[in-house]
N, C-alpha and C positions, 0 to 999 in steps of 0.2 A: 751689799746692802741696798745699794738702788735695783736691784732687783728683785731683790723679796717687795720692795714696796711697790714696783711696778705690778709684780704679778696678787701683792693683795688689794691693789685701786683695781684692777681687773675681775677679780673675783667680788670685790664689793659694788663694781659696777653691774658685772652680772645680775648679783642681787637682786638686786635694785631695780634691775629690768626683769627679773622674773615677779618679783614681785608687783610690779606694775600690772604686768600681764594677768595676773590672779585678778589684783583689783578689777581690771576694766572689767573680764569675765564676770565679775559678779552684780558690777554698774549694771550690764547690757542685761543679766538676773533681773535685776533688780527694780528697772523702767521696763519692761517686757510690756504690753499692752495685754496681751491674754491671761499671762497667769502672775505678774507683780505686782508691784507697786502700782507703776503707770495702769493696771489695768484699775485698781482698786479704787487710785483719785479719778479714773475715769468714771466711774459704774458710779463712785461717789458725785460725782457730778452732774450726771443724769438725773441722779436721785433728785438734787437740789431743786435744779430747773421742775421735776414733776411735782415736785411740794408746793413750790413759788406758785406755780400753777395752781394746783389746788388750791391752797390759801386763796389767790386773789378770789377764785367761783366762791371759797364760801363766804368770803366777806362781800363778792354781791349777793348773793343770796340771804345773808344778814341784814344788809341793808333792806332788801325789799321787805323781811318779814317785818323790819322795823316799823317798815311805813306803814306794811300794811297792819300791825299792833295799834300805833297811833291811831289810825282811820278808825279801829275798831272801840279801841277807850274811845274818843271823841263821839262816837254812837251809843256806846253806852253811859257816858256822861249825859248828853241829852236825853236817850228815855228813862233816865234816872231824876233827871229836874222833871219830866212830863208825869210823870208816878209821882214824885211828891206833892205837884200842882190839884194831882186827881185826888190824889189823897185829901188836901186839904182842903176841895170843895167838896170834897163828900163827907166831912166831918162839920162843915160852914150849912148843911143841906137840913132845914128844916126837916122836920119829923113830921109823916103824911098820917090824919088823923084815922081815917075809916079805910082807908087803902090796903091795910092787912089783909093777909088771906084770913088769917084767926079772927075778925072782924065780920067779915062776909057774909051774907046767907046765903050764897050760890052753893050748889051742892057740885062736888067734884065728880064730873063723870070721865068712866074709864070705856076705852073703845078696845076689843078684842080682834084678833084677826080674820074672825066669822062676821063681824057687823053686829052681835049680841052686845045692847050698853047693859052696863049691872051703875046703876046707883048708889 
């Protein structure tokens, strides 16, 4: 009897250790840098860092257009108060009595490219 159990803790040790052996083989599969896992949180991770990257350039770039957005309203706020100013003197602007051209006796003359005036 202590023999048959000797030789099945042998055989289940065996096991045991083949089976280990399977596993590690497919660990070393598994973290392989070229074609696994390890290679894939690698490549993933390059990825990261060129994004990170990116991101920051376009958030300066964001920032500048912002500024330069602001600077641009703040220009067009102003000649938008200067337009309404003109507007409002030129509706404040007296009406000029004889100053019309429909008013006038000048007679309108036309110059030709030969020197000919027509009347």
């Amino acid at each position: 009897m202590g023999l048959i159990a000797d030789i099945l803790l042998v055989a289940g040790a065996l096991g045991a250790a083949f089976y280990c052996f399977v596993l590690a083989g497919r660990l070393r599969r598994f973290n392989d840098l070229e074609d696994g896992m390890g290679g894939a949180v690698a490549a993933l991770s390059v990825q990261v860092d060129e994004m990170t990257q990116a991101l920051a350039g376009a958030q300066n770039s964001a920032e500048g257009s912002t500024d330069s957005l602001a600077r641009l309203t703040a220009r067009a706020e102003e000649a938008a108060q200067r337009l309404e100013l003109l507007v409002a003197a030129l509706h404040e602007r007296p009406a000029a009595g004889g100053d019309t051209p429909e008013s006038a006796d000048a007679t309108v003359q036309f110059q030709r490219h030969g020197g000919d005036r027509v009347a």
